[in-house]
N, C-alpha and C positions, 0 to 999 in steps of 0.2 A: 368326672366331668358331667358337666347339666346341657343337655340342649333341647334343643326348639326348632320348629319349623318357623317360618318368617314368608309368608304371601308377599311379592314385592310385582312391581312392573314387568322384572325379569324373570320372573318365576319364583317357585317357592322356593327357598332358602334353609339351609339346615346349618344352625348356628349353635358352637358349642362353648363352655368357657369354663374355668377350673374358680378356684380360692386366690389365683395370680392373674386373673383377666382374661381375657379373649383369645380362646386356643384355636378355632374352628370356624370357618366360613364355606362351604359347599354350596355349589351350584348346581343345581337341579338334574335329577339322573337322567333327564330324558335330552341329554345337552350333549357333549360328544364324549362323555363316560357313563358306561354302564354300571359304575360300582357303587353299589350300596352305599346310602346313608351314614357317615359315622353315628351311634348314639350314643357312647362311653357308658351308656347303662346296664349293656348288657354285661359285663366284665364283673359287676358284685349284684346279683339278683338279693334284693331283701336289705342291700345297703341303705340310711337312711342319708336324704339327701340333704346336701353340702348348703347350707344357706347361704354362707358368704360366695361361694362357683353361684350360687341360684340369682344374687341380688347383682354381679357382677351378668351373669348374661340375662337378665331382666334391662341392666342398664346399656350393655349392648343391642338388643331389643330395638328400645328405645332411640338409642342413635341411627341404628339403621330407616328406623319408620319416619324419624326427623329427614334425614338424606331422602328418603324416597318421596318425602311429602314437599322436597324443596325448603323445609326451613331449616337444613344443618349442614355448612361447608365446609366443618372442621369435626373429627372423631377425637376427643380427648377419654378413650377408655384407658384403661390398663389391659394391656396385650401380653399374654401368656406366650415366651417364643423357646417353651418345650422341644426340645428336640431339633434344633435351628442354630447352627453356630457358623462359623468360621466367614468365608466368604459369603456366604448366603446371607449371614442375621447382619453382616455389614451391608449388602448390596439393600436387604428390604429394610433396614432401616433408613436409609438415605432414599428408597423410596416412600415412607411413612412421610415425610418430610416434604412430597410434593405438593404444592397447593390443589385447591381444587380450582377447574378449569385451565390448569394450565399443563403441559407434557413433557416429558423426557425422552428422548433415545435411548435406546440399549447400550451406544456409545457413550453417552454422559455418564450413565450411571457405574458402567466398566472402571470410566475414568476416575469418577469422583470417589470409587471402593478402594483406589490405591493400584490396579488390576492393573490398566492401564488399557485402553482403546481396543486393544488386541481381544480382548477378552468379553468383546461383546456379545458374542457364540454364549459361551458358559453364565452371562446375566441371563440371557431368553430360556435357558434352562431354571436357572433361579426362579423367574417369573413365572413360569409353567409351574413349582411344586409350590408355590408362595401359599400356606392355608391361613390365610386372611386378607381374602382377594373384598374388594371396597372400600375397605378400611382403613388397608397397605393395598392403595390404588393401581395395581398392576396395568389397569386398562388405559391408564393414566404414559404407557409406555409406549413408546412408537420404533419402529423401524426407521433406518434412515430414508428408506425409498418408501416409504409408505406405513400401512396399517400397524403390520407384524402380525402374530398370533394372541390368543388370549384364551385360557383354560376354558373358560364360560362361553365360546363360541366369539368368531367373530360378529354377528349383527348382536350380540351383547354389546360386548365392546363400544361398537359404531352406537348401540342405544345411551351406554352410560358417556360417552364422548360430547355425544348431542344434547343429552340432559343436561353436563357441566357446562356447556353453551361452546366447546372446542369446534366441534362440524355441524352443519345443519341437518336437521333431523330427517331421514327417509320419507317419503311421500304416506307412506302405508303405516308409521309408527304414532302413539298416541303417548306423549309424552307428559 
C-alpha cells in the first residue's frame, strides 16, 4: 500500500491506496484516537514501490484536494474494500451512493441493507470502522434525533455538513 499525508481544512489526512483503489482514509491522530498513522510501508522495508497503488492514490489525492477546494461533488475513484464484506461492504456501499449535500439516517440505511430498521445500533457501528470516511461519506449520516457520532470528531462532521451546504456553518469556522 502507498500513502500520503493530505493538509485539508480538517486537518492532515493519511490516505492510503493499493493496485485495487482507495484502501485508506485516517483522520488526524490528534482527533479522538490516539493510534498511529497507517503507512503500509513499513511491512516490506526495501520493497519497490507499486506504481499502479502510487497513480491510484496520486488520483485519490487529487479528488480529495478537488472536494476540499469546492470544485468535486462526486468521488469516481476505485475503492479497494480489503477486508470489508458481509453487512458492512453492503451498508457502506449504499452509503458511497449518497449524494453530496444531502443525508441519511442510520435508520434508512439499516433499511435499505435488507437489515431492516431494527438494526440501526449495528449500522453506527459500521459507520465508526468505515476506512474511507469522505469519500464513503459517513458524515453524510444522521441520527434520527440529531447529529449522531462521527470517527473524525463531531465539529468535523458539523464542518464537512456545512461545507456540503446541509447546516449553516459555526460562527468561528472558515469554510
Amino acid at each position: 500500500m502507498q500513502t500520503a499525508l493530505l493538509d485539508t481544512p480538517i486537518g492532515t489526512l493519511n490516505v492510503g491506496a493499493t493496485a485495487r483503489g482507495l484502501r485508506l482514509v485516517q483522520f488526524p491522530r490528534d482527533r479522538e484516537s490516539d493510534q498511529p498513522f497507517v503507512t503500509g510501508d513499513e511491512a516490506a522495508p526495501g520493497k519497490k514501490p507499486d506504481r499502479i497503488a502510487q497513480a491510484q492514490l496520486d488520483e485519490a489525492l487529487l479528488q480529495l484536494r478537488e472536494y476540499f477546494d469546492g470544485t468535486r461533488t462526486v468521488f469516481d475513484i476505485a475503492l479497494d474494500w480489503y477486508g470489508v464484506n458481509g453487512l458492512r461492504l453492503t451498508v457502506l456501499k449504499l452509503l458511497a451512493e449518497v449524494p453530496f449535500g444531502e443525508t441519511v439516517t442510520y435508520g434508512d440505511l439499516a433499511k435499505g441493507s435488507g437489515a431492516g430498521v431494527t438494526a440501526s445500533q449495528a449500522v453506527g457501528g459500521i459507520m465508526g470502522s468505515n476506512p474511507l470516511p469522505i469519500v464513503v461519506p459517513c458524515h453524510r449520516v444522521l441520527a434520527a434525533d440529531g447529529l449522531g457520532g462521527f470517527g473524525g470528531g463531531l465539529r468535523t462532521k458539523e464542518w464537512l455538513l456545512a461545507w456540503e451546504g446541509v447546516m449553516p456553518p459555526a460562527l468561528d469556522w472558515e469554510l
